[in-house]
C-alpha positions in Angstrom: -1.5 5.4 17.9 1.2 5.1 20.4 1.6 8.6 21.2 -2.0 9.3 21.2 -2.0 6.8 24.0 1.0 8.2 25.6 -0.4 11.8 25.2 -3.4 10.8 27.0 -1.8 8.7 29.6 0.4 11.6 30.5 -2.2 14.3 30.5 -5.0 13.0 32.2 -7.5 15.9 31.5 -7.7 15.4 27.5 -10.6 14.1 25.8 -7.6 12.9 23.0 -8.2 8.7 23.8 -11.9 8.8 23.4 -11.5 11.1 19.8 -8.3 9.2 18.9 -9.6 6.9 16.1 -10.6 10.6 14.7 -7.2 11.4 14.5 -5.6 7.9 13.2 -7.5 7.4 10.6 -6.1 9.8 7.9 -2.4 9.3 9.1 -3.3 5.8 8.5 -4.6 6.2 5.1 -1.4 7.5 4.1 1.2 5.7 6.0 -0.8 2.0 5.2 -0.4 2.4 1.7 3.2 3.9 1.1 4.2 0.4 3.9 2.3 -2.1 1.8 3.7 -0.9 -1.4 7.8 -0.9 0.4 6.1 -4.4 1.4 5.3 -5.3 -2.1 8.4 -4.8 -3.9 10.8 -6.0 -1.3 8.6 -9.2 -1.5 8.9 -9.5 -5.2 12.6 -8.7 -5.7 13.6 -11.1 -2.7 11.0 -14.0 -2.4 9.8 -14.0 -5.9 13.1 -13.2 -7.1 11.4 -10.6 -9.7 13.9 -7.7 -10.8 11.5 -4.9 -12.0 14.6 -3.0 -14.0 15.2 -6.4 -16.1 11.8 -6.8 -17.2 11.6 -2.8 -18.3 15.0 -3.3 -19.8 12.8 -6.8 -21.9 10.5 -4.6 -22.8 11.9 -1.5 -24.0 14.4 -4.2 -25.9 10.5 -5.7 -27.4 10.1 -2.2 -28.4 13.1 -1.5 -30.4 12.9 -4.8 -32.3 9.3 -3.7 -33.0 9.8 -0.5 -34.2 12.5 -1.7 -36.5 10.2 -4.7 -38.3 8.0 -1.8 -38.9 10.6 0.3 -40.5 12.0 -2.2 -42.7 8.1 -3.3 -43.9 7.7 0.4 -44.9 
């Protein structure tokens, strides 16, 4: 949004501030999503404390156990 501003505060003659929100919009739509999720998983790993490797490394450990009670049922 800054450079639209700065664009339109340098050339006086464009039409670019009263159209800017035209322009915005999709940059936003994919620069607001890609922050919030950087936003999301440095909150969980550093206020939450929540390691996202250590619970796939649970799981897939879940997994193995499982798949060997079924084997030895068989």
């Amino acid at each position: 949004m800054y450079i639209f501003q700065l664009i339109s505060a340098v050339i006086e003659d464009t039409l670019v501030d009263t159209k800017a929100i035209y322009y915005i919009l999709p940059v936003m739509m994919i620069i607001v999503p890609i922050v919030y999720l950087i936003r999301l998983k440095l909150f969980d790993k550093y206020v939450y404390n929540i390691d996202l490797q250590k619970i796939d490394a649970e799981l897939a450990e879940y997994e193995r156990k499982e798949k060997e009670m079924l084997e030895e049922n068989k």
